[in-house]
C-alpha positions as CSV (number, residue, x, y, z in Angstrom):
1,X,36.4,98.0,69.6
2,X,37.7,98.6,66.1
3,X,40.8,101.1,64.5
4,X,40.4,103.2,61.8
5,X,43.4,104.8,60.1
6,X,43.5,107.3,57.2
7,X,45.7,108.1,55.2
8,X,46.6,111.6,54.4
9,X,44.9,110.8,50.5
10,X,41.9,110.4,52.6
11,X,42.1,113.9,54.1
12,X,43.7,115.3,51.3
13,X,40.6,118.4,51.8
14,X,37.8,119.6,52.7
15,X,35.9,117.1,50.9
16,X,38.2,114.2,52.6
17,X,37.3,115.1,55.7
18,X,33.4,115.5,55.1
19,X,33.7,111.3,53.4
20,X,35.5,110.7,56.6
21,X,32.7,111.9,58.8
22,X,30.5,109.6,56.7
23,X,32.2,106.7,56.7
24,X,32.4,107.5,60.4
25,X,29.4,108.1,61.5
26,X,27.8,105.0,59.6
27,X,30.2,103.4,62.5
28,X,29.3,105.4,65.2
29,X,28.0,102.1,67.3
30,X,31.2,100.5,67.5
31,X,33.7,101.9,70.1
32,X,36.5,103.5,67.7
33,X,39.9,105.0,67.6
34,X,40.6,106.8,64.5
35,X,44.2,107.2,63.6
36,X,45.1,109.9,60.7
37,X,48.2,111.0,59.1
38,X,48.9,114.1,57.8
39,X,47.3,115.6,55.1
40,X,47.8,115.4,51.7
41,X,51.5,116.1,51.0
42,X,52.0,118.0,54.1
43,X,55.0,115.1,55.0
44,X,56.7,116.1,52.0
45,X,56.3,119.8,52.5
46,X,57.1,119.4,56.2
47,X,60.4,117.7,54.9
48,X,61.4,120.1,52.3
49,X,61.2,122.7,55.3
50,X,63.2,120.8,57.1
51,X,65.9,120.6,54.9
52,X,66.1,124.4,53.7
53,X,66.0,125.4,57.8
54,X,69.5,123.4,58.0
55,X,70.7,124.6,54.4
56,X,69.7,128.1,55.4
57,X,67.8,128.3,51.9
58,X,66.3,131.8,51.8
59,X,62.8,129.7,51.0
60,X,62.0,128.8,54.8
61,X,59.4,131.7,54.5
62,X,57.6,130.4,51.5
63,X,57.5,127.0,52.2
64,X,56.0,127.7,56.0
65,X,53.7,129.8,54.7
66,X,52.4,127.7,51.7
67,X,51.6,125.2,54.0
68,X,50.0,127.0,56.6
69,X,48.2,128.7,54.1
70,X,46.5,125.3,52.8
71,X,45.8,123.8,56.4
72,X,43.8,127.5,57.3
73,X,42.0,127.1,53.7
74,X,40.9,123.8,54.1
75,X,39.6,125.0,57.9
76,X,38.0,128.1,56.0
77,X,36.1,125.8,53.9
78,X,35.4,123.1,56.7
79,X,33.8,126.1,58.7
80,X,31.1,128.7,58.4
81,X,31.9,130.3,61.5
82,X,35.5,131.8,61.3
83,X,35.9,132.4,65.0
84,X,35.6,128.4,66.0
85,X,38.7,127.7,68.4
86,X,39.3,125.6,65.2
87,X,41.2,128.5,63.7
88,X,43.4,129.5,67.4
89,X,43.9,125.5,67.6
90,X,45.8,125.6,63.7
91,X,47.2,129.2,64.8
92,X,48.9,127.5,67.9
93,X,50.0,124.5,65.9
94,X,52.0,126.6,64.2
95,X,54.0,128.0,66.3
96,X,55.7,125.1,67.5
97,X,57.6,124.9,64.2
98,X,58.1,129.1,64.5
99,X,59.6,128.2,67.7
100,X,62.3,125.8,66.2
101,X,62.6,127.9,62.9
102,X,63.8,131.3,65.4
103,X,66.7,128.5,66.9
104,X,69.9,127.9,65.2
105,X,69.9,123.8,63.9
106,X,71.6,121.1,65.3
107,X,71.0,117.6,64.9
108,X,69.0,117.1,61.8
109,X,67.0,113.9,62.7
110,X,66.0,115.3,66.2
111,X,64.9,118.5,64.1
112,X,63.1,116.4,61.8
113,X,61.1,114.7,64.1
114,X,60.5,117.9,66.0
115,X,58.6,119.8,62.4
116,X,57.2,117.0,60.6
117,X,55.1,115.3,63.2
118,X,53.4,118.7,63.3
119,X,51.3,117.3,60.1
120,X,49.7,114.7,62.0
121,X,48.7,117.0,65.0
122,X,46.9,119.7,62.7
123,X,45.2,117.1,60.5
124,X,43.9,115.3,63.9
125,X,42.8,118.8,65.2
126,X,40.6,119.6,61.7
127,X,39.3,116.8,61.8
128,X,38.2,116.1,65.3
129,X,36.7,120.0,65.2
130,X,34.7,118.8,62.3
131,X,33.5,115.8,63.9
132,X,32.3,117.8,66.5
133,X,31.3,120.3,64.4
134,X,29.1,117.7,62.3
135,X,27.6,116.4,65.4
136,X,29.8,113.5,65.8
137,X,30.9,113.9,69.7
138,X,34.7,112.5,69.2
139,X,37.9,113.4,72.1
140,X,41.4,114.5,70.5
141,X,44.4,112.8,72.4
142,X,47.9,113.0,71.6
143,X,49.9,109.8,70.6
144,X,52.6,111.0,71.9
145,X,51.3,110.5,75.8
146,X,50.7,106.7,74.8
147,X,53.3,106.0,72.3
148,X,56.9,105.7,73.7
149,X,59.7,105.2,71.9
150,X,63.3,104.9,72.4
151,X,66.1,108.4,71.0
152,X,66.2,107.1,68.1
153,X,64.4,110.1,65.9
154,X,63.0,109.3,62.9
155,X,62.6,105.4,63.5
156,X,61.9,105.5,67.0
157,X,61.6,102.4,68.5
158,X,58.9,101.1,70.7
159,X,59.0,100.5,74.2
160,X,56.3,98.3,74.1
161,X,56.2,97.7,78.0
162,X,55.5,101.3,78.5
163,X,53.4,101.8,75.5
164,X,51.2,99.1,76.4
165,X,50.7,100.1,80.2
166,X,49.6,103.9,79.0
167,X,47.4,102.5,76.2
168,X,45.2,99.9,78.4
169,X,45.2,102.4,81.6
170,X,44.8,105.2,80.3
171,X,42.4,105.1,76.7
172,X,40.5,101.8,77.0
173,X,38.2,104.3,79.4
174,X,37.9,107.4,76.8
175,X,36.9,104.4,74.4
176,X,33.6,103.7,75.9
177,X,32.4,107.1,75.9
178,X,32.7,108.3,72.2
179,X,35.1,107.9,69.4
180,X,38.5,108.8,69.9
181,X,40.6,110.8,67.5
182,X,44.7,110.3,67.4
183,X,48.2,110.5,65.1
184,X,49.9,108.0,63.5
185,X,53.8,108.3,62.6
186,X,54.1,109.9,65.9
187,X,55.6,108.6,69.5
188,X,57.5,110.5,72.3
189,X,60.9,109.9,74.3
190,X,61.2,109.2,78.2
191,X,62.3,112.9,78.2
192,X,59.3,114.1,76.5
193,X,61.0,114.6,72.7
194,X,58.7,114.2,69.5
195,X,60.0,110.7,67.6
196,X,58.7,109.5,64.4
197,X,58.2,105.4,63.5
198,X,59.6,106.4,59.8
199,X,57.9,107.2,56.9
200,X,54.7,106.4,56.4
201,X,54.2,105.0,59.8
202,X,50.9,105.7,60.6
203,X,49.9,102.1,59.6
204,X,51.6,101.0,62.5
205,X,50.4,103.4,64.9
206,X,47.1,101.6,64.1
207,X,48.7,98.6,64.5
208,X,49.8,99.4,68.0
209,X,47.1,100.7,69.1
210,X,44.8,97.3,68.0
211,X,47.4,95.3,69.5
212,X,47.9,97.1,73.0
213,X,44.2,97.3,73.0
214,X,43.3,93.6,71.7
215,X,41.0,95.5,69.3
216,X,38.5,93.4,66.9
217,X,40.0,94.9,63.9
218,X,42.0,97.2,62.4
219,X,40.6,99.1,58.6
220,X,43.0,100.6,56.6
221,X,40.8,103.2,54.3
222,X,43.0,103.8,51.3
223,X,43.2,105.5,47.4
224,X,42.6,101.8,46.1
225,X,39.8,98.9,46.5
226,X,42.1,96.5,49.0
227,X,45.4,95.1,48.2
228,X,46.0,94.9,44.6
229,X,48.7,92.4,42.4
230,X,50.2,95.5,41.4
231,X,50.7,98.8,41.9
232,X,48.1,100.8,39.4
233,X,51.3,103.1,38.5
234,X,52.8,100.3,36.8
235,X,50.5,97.7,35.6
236,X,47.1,98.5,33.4
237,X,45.6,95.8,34.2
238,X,45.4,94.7,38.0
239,X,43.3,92.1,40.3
240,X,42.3,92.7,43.9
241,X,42.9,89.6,46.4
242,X,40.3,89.6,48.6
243,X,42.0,87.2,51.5
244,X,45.3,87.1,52.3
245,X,47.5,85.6,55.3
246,X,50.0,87.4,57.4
247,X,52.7,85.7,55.6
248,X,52.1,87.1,52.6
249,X,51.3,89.9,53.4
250,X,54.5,90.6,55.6
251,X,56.4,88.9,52.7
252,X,54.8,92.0,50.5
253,X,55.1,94.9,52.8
254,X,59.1,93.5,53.3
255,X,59.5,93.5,49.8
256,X,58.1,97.1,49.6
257,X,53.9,97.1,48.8
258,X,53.4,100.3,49.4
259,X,49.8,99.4,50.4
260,X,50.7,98.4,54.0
261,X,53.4,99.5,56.1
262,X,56.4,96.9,56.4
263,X,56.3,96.5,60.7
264,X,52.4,96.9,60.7
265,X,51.3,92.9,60.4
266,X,53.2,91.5,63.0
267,X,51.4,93.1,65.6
268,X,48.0,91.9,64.5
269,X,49.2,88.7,63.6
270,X,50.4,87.9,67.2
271,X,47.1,88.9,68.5
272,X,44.9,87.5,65.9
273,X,43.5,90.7,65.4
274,X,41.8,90.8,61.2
275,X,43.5,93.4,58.9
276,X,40.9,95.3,56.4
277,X,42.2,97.4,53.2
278,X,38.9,99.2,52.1
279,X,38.2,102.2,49.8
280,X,37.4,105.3,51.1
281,X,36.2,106.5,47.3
282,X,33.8,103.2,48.0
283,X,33.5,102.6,51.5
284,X,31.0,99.9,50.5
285,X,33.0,97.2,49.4
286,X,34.6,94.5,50.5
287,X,38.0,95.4,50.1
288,X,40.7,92.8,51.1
289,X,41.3,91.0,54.9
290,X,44.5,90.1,55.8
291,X,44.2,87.0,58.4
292,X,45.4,83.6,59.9
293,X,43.6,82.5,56.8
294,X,46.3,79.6,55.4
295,X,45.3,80.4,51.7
296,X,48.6,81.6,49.6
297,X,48.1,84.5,47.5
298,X,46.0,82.9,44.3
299,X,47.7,84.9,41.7
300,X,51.3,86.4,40.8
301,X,52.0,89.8,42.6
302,X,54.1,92.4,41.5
303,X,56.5,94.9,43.2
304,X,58.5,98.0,41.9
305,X,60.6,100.0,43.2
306,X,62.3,102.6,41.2
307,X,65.6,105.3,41.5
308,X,67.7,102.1,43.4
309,X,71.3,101.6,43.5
310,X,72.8,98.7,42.7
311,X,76.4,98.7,44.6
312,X,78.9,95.9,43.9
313,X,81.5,95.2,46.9
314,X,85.0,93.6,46.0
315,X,87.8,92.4,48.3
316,X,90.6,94.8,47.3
317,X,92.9,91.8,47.4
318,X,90.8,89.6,45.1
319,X,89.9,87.7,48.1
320,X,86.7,85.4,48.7
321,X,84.1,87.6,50.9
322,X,83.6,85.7,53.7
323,X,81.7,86.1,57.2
324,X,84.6,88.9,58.4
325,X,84.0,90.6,55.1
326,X,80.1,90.4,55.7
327,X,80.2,91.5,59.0
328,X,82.2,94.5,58.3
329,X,80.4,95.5,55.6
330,X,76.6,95.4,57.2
331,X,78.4,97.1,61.0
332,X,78.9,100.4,57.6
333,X,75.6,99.5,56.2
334,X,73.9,100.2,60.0
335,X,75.7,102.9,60.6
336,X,74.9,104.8,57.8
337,X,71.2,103.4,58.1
338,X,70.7,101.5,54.8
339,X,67.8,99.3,54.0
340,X,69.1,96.3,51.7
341,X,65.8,95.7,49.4
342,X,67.4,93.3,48.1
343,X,71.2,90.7,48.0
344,X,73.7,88.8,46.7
345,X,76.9,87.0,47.4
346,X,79.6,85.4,45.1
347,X,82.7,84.1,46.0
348,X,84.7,87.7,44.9
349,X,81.9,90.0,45.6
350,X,78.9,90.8,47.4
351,X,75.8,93.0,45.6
352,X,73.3,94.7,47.2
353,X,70.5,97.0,45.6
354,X,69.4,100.1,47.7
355,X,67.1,103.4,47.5
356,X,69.1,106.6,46.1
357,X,69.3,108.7,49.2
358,X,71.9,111.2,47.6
359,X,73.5,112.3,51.0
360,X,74.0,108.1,52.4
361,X,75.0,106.6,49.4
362,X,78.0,109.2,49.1
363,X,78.7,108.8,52.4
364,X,78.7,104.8,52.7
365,X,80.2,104.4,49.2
366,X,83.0,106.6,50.7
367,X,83.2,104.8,53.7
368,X,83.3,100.9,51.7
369,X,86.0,102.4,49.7
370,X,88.5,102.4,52.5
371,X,88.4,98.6,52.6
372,X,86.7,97.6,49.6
373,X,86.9,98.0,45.7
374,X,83.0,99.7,45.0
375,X,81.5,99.7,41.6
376,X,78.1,101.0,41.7
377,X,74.8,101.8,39.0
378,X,72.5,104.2,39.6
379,X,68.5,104.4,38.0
380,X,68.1,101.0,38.2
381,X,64.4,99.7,39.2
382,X,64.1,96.6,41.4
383,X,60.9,94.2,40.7
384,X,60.0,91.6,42.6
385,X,57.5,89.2,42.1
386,X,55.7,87.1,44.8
387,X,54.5,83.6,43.3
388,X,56.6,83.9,40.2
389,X,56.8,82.1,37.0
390,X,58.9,82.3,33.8
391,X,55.6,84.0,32.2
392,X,55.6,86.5,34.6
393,X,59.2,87.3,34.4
394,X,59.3,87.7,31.2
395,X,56.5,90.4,31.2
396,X,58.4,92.5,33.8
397,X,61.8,92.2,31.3
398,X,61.1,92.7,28.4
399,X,63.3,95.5,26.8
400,X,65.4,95.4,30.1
401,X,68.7,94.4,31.3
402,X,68.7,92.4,34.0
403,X,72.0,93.1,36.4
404,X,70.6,90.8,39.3
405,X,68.5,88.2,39.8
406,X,67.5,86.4,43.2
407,X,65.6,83.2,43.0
408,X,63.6,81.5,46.2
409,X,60.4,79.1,46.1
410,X,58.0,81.8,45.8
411,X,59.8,85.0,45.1
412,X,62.0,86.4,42.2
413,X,63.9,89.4,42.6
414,X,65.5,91.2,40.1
415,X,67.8,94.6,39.5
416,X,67.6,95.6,36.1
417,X,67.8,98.8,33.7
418,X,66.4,99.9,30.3
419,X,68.0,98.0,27.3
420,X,69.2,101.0,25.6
């Protein structure tokens, strides 16, 4: 039994879903759970709805429409016959989000949860109707019967006791029939509410799903031809590693490859179960497999991140931070849910570089100021570079500034700006 996720690139339209039925149905002898995210840049729109619902932006209209609009004209294009319960399935969809948008808003991440995991239901619906439709006999289930997560909407956490118990019981039967078509990003609470895993968490949907089902693999289909040195935005010239271990490869998801989600190794690595990054433009190839293989990674690899804040924390007193200081400081980070990407600690202050979420940053910069001189830089771009050397560094700063640098065996980190 093998998992196959998709991305929402892969699915992008009605084209994507026609190369997904190929690559499918050359695997129709395996016993298969396809997992699929939503399509295209239906997260984003999903998002940008969100937000003008609870703003009460005067856009609500457009934005629902525009992106029911593209879902029905992919449909439209997927199907000659325009009365296939395809159509009443999308139509249905739908009005779940009506539903919430009639409602006045509350709590924003429960909301959130509630009208963006709608992407990854109508994508799964398309594409299992096309399946069908292209004589590939598949059964739709909803992750969220299996999945279960904890209240905590928009990074729901796993209950993996539960999760496990509905997954083997319940699908490893629907398995042997036919292929079986599901969400990622998706999960449910104990009182039946909608969670999401956080962004772009359909990688480890898959990843639960192999684990809970001791699968024999798990292929990631993906824009690119496996796990590259360097992200094609950035770097003209890049080499795919074919084989890579889980350490590395957790190392690069933590650092922020955008290639694999950050929690989705650890699952297959306590199982064992191989990790494939393939093309769906070339479904032929090789791609890369991530393994128990104890090769290191053979060449230098590179990681960007751009719009970060780099936020300097003082001692008011001109104190040394110390552990009470550190403590204090991360119980504000965790409230205001903060990923540190990256860290550093001198005897008067304590540095820390983080993404530009607009609304947190106010609020936690506000909140350090209470206790705590703050100095802070905005537009700064965060590289780090796995298996580093002085070459490499100095390829990634030329013309820059560098503000901070973090130094371990095997992996450089550093904060830094145009030299202007």
């Amino acid at each position: 039994m093998e998992v196959y996720k998709f991305g929402g690139a892969s699915v992008k339209d009605a084209n994507g879903v026609k190369n997904l039925s190929t690559i499918v149905n050359q695997s129709k002898n395996k016993q298969l759970l396809i997992v699929i995210s939503a399509m295209g840049r239906t997260t984003d729109a999903l998002e940008k709805l969100t937000k003008a619902y609870f703003e009460g932006l005067d856009t609500v209209s457009e934005i629902f429409g525009s992106i029911r609009a593209s879902h029905e004209a992919i449909a439209d294009e997927l199907f000659q016959d325009k009365d296939h319960p395809v159509f009443n399935d999308i139509a249905n969809t739908f009005v779940e989000i009506e539903w919430i948008l009639e409602d006045e808003p509350f709590d924003f991440d429960y909301i959130y949860d509630q009208i963006v995991s709608v992407g990854e239901l109508l994508s799964t619906k398309i594409v299992s109707h096309y399946l069908n439709y292209a004589g590939i006999d598949n059964q739709w289930v909803d992750a969220r019967n299996y999945i279960q997560t904890d209240n905590t909407y928009r990074e729901g956490k796993v209950d993996w006791t539960k999760t496990s118990h509905l997954i083997e019981s319940q699908l490893t039967a629907l398995l042997q029939k036919k292929p079986v078509i599901t969400q990622g990003f998706i999960g449910s609470t104990s009182e039946n509410f909608t969670t999401t895993l956080g962004r772009e968490g359909s990688d480890y949907s898959a990843a639960i799903f192999a684990s809970c089902l001791k699968a024999g693999a798990v292929t990631i289909w993906k824009d690119v031809p496996g796990v590259l040195n360097a992200d094609p935005k950035w770097f003209d010239q890049t080499e795919l590693i074919p084989q890579l271990n889980y350490h590395d490869a957790i190392e690069l998801a933590y650092y922020g490859a955008t290639v694999i989600h950050p929690k989705t190794i650890k699952p297959l690595q306590n199982n064992s179960i191989p990790l494939h990054v393939r093309s769906f433009l070339n479904p032929q190839a090789e791609g890369t497999t991530i393994s128990n293989t104890g090769k290191p990674l053979p060449i230098p690899s590179f990681i960007f991140k751009v719009d970060q804040v780099l936020i300097s924390i003082l001692p008011k007193d001109f104190s040394f931070i110390i552990e009470e200081n550190l403590s204090h400081i991360f119980d504000i980070l965790h409230k205001y849910k903060i990923k540190v990407n990256t860290m550093l600690n001198s005897a008067l202050s304590f540095s820390i570089s983080v993404d530009n979420d607009e609304e947190k940053i106010t609020k936690l910069i506000t909140a350090l100021s209470v206790t705590y001189k703050v100095k802070y830089n905005k537009d700064m771009e965060l590289v780090t570079i796995r298996y580093y050397n002085q070459q490499t560094i100095d390829r990634v700063t030329e013309n820059k500034k560098v503000l901070l640098e973090v130094k371990s065996r095997h992996t450089c980190q550093m904060v830094m700006k145009d030299n202007n």
